[in-house]
N, C-alpha and C positions, 0 to 999 in steps of 0.2 A: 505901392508902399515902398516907400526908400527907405535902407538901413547901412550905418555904414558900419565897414569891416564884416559885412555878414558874409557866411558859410551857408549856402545851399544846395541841399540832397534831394534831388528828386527821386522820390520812392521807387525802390525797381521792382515790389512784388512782396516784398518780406512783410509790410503789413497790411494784410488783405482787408483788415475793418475798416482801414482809412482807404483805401482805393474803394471801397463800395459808398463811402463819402463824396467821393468828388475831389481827391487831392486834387491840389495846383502844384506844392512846394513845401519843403521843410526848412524852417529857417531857424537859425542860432546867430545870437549876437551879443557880445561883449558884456553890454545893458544888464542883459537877464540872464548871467550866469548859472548852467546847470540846467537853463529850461530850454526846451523844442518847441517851436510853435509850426504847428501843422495847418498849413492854412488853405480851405477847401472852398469851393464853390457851390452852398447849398442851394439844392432843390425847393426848397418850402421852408418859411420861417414859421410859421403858425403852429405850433402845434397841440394836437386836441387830447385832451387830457380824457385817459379811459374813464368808461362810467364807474369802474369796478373802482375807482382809488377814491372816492366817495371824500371829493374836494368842492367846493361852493364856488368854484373857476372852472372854465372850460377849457382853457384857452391861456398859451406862453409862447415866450418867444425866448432863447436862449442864444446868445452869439459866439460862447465858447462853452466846449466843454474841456472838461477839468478843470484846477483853481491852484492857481500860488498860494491863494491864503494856507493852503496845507493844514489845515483845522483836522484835528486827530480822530475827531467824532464826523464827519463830514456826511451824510446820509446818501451822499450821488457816488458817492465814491463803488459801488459797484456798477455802475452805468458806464464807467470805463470801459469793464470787461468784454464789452459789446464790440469795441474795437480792438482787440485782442493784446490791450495792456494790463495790467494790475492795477489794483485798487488803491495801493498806496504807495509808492514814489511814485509810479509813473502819473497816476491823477496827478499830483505835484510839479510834474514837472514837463509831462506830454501834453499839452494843450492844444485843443480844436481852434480853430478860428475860423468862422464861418466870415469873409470876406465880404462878400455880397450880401449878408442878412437885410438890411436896410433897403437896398433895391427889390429882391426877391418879397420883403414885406407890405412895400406899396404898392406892389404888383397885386399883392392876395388881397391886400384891404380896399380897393378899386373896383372887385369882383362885386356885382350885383347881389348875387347871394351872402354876401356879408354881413349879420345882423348886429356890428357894433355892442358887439358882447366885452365886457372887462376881459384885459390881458395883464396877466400878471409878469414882470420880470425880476427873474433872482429869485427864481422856485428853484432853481437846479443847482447851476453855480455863480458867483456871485458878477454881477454887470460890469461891476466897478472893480474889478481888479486889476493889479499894475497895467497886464496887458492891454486896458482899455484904452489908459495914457498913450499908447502907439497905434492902436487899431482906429482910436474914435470911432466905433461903433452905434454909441448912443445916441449922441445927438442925432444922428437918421432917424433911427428907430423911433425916439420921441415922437419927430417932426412928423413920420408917417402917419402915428396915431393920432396924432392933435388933430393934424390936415384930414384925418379920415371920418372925426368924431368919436373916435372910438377910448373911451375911459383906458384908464393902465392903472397900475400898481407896482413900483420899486422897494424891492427889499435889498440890504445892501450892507456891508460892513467897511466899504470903501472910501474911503475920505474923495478921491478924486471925483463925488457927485458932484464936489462943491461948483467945479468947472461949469458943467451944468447946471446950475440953479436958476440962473435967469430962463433957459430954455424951459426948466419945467414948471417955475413961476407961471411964463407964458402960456404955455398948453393949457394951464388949471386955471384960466379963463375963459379956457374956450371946452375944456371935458373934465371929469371926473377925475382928481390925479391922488392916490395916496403914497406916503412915501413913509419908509420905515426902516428906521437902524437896527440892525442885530448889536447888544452888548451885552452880555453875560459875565463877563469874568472883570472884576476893578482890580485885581494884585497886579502888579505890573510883571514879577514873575512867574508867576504860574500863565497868566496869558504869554508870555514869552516860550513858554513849554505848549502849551496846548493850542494857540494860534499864533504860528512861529513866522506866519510871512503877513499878519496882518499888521492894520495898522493900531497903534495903542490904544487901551480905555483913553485916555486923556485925549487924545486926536480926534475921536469916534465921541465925546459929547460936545469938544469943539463944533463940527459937523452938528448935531442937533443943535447947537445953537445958529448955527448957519443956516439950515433948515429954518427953522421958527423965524431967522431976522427976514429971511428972502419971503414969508406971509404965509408959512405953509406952515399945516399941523406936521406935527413926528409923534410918529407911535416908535415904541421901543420894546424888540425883543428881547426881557431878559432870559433869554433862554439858547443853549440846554443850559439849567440848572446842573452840575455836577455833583452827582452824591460824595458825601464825605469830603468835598474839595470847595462847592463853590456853596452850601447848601446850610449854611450855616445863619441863627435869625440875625447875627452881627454881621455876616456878610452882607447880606440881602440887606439890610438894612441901610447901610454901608453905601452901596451899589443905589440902592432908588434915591437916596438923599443924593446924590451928587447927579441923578439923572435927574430928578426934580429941581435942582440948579439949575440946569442947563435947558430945561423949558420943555421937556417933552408934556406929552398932552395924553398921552396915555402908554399903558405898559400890558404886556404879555407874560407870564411869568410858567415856565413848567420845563418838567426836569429831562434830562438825556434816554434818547430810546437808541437803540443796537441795530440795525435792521442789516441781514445778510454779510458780508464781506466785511463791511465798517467794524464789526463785533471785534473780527479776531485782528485787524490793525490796530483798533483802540486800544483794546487790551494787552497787546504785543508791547504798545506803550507805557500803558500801565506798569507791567511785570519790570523793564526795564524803569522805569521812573518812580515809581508807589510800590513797589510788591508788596508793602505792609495792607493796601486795600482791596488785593487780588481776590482773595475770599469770600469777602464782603460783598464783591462787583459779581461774582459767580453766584453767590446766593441772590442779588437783586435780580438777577437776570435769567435766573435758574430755567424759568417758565415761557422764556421768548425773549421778545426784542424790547419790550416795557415793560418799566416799572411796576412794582404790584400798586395796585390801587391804596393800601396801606398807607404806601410812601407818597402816590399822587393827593392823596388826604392829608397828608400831615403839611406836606410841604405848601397845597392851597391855605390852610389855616395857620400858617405860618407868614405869608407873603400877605395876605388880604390885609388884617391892621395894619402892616407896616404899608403899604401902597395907599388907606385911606389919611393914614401918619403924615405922609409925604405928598399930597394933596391931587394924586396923580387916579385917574380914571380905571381903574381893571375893562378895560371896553370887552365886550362881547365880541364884538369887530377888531381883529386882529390888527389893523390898521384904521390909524385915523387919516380921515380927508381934509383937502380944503371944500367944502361948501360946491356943489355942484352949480355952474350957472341956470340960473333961471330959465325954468322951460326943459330944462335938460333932465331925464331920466337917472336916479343915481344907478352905480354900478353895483356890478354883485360882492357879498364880502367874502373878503377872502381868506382864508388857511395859508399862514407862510409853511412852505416846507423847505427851508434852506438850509435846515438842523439834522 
């Protein structure tokens, strides 16, 4: 990988979670101001999802961790700490980069014992983020699971899939491919507050209509719903009529859960941006990391008429497919967790 005007640190020991990685280098450049990309040489790209997280997937492959999108609600953001960063700039701004993921992955998918299980990518952090645009990461990846048979799943809030469209066109000729946008928030600024390095609602159905022309279904996450913020029946309403312009084929709809570390960054944001909702978010949360079932009741009977309104599927299946080829076993459905 060439960069120009880059600055590289190779790690002397001060971060020991990236040395138990595989560092190669640390690299900064101009481009991506403010971000570190740590870029290592993983051992195994597959990874198996514990039985205990009771997910309808077995099976991911992530080729960075951390995420520019910097989403305030981010749910990987204590997965960081594993490598002995914080949960919130440094996810932002420390980012893994598994170099080799693509090689190291048609290695594992070659393996006899491979039973061609669905692989989801963009459970963790998202595929498609800026840094993809310099790593090209994906297109390997793709290529290995087409060429291996094996179904996949792209979840994403990246406009840069578009790059890729013909490749994943391709593949979902020959396996199983579903592909699905995260969009939750249509105000232009509150998503400017809450997904500060993504790309816009307007960009992000652009993309679904890009999706849909390249012959492929889009499912669409509207979610997390945000209480008091995004949760409103004009929002949502709002929100699926302009998703339903833009051609998706079906939607996800449910609202923000807190899980460990994310809790007290979100809220840190809150207090600093809302404190009028501080209260409010302490009582929804009072009892864990989810919503009361109260509020997951109201807000399903709140979204349901307006989604059969707006002519769009509530699918059971979190993503929709193109059509498995013939002969071909569909894959398993999947749970995004990118939220």
């Amino acid at each position: 990988m060439r960069w120009d005007d880059q600055s590289v640190g190779v790690d002397d020991g001060a971060l020991p979670g990236l040395q138990r990685l595989g560092l190669v280098r640390s690299v900064r450049t101009p481009q991506f101001e403010g971000i570190t990309f740590h870029e290592i040489l993983c051992k195994s790209a597959l990874n198996k999802v514990p039985d205990a997280a009771n997910l309808p997937f077995r099976y991911t492959v992530n080729g960075f961790r951390g995420c520019s999108h910097a989403c305030r609600y981010c749910f990987a953001r204590p997965t960081h700490e594993y490598l002995d960063f914080d949960c919130g700039t440094d996810f932002d701004t420390q980012l893994v980069v598994k170099v080799n993921v693509a090689e190291v992955l048609r290695r594992e998918l070659m393996k006899t014992s491979w039973t061609r299980e669905t692989v989801a990518l963009g459970t963790n952090t998202d595929p498609y983020q800026r840094a993809e645009g310099r790593y090209a990461l994906m297109p390997g990846v793709i290529s290995a699971l087409a060429d291996s048979g094996t179904p996949f799943s792209i979840l994403t809030k990246g406009t840069l899939l578009q790059r890729d469209l013909p490749l994943i066109a391709a593949a979902a000729d020959r396996v199983e491919v579903s592909v699905a946008v995260s969009l939750a928030i249509g105000d232009p600024e509150l998503h400017r507050l809450v997904e500060p390095g993504t790309p816009t609602p307007d960009a992000r159905l652009a993309l679904i209509r890009a999706i849909r022309n390249a012959g492929l279904s889009c499912h669409v996450m509207v979610a997390p719903v945000l209480p008091l913020l995004t949760d409103t029946t004009a929002q949502l309403d709002a929100l699926l009529a302009r998703i339903a312009e833009a051609g998706a084929t079906s939607v996800t709809v449910f609202g923000l859960h807190l899980r460990g570390t994310t809790r007290g960054w979100f809220t840190g944001w809150l207090a600093r941006t809302r404190p009028d909702l501080v209260g409010a978010y302490r009582e929804l949360y009072g009892r864990g990391a989810y919503l009361p079932q109260s509020y997951r009741d109201e807000l399903r009977d709140r979204a349901a008429p307006l989604i059969v309104k707006h002519g769009l599927n509530a699918d059971s299946r979190p993503f929709a497919t193109r059509s498995a080829p013939a002969g071909r076993p569909a894959g398993a459905l999947l749970q995004p967790t990118l939220f």
